[in-house]
C-alpha positions as CSV (number, residue, x, y, z in Angstrom):
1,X,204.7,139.0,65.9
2,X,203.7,137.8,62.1
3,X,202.0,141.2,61.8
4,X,204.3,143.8,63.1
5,X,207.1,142.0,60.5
6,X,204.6,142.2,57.7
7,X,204.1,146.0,58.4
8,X,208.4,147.1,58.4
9,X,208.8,144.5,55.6
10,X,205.8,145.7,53.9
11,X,207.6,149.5,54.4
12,X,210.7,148.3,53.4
13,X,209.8,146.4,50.4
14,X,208.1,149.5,48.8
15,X,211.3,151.4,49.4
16,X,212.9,149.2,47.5
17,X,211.0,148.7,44.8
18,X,209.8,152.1,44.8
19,X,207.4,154.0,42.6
20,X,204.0,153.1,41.7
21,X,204.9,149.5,41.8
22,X,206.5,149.7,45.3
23,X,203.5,151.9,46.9
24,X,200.9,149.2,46.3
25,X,202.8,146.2,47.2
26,X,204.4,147.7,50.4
27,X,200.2,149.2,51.0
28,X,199.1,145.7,50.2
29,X,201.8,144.1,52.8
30,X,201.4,146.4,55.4
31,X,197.3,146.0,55.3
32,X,197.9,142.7,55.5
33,X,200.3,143.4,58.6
34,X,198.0,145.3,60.3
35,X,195.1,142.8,59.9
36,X,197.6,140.2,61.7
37,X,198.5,142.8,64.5
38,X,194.7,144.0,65.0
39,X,193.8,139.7,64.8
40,X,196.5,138.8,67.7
41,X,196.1,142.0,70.0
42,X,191.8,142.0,69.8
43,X,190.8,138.6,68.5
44,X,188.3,137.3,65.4
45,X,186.0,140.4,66.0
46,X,188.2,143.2,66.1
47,X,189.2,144.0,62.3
48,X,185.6,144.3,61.7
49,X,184.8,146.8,64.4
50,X,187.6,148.6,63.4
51,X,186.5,148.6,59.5
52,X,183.2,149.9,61.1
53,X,184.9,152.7,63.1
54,X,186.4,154.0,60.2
55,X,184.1,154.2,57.8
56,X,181.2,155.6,60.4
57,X,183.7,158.6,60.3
């Protein structure tokens, strides 16, 4: 639940704020969203499978 608010707040935030300054504090937000989402849906383990998955690419 923490994670999916930090992603539309994170979205929301860099709206707001816009620019340069709003793109990396809503990126920065919604990483941090997503790590909370990936944490609660696959457990410890999953963010760094994922990390691996992305950058074997």
């Amino acid at each position: 639940m923490l994670g999916a608010l930090l992603v539309v707040g994170g979205v929301l935030v860099g709206l707001f704020l816009g620019g340069w300054l709003g793109l990396g504090v809503g990126a920065a937000v919604v990483i941090l969203g997503y790590y909370f989402l990936v944490l609660g849906f696959g457990g410890q383990h999953a963010w760094l499978e994922i990390f691996q998955e992305f950058f074997n690419m």
